[in-house]
C-alpha positions in Angstrom: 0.0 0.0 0.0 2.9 2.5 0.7 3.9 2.2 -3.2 0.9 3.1 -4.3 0.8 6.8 -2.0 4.4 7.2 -2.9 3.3 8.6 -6.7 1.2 10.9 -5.3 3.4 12.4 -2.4 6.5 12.8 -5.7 4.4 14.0 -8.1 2.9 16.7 -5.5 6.2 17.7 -4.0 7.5 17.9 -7.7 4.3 20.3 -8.4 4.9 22.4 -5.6 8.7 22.8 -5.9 8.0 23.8 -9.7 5.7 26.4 -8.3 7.8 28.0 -6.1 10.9 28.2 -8.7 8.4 29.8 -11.5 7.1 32.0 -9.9 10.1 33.0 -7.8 12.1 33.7 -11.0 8.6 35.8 -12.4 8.8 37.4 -8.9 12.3 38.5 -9.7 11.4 39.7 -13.0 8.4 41.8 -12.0 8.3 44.9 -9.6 5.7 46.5 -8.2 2.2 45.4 -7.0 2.1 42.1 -9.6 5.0 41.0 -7.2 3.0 39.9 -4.4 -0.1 38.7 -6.8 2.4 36.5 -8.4 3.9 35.9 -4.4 0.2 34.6 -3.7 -0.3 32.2 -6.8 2.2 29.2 -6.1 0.3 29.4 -2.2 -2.8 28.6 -3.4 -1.7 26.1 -6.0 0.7 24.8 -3.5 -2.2 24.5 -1.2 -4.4 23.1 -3.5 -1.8 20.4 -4.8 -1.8 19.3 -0.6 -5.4 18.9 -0.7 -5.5 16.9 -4.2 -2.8 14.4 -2.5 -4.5 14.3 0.7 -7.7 13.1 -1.0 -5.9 10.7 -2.9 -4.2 9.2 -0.2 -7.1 9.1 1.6 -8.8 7.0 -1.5 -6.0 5.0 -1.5 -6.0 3.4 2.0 -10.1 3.1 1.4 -8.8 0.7 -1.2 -10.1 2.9 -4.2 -6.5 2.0 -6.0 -8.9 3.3 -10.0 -11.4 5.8 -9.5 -11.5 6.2 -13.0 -13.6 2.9 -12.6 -16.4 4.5 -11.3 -17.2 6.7 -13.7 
């Protein structure tokens, strides 16, 4: 059962360290007020990302291993 949550955890760590590097670097690039809109974006997808993997792991350990089966 822990292989199966281990895609989810790399692929969301992966996500969220790809977040915070674009967006740093268009911080960099930017000044002004778009600097903290662009500071706020990779939070919330960051935080959405967490939630996505959550759920999935969650699925997981219910023994839902294909959800796409359901549908």
């Amino acid at each position: 059962m822990k292989k199966k949550m281990t895609a989810p955890i790399v692929v969301s760590a992966i996500l969220i360290l790809y977040y915070g590097v674009y967006f740093g670097v268009l911080m960099g690039l930017v000044s002004g007020i778009w600097k903290y809109v662009l500071g706020i974006a990779p939070v919330v997808f960051s935080a959405l990302t967490v939630g996505v993997c959550i759920e999935r792991i969650r699925e997981i350990r219910k023994g839902e291993e294909d959800d796409l089966g359901q549908y």
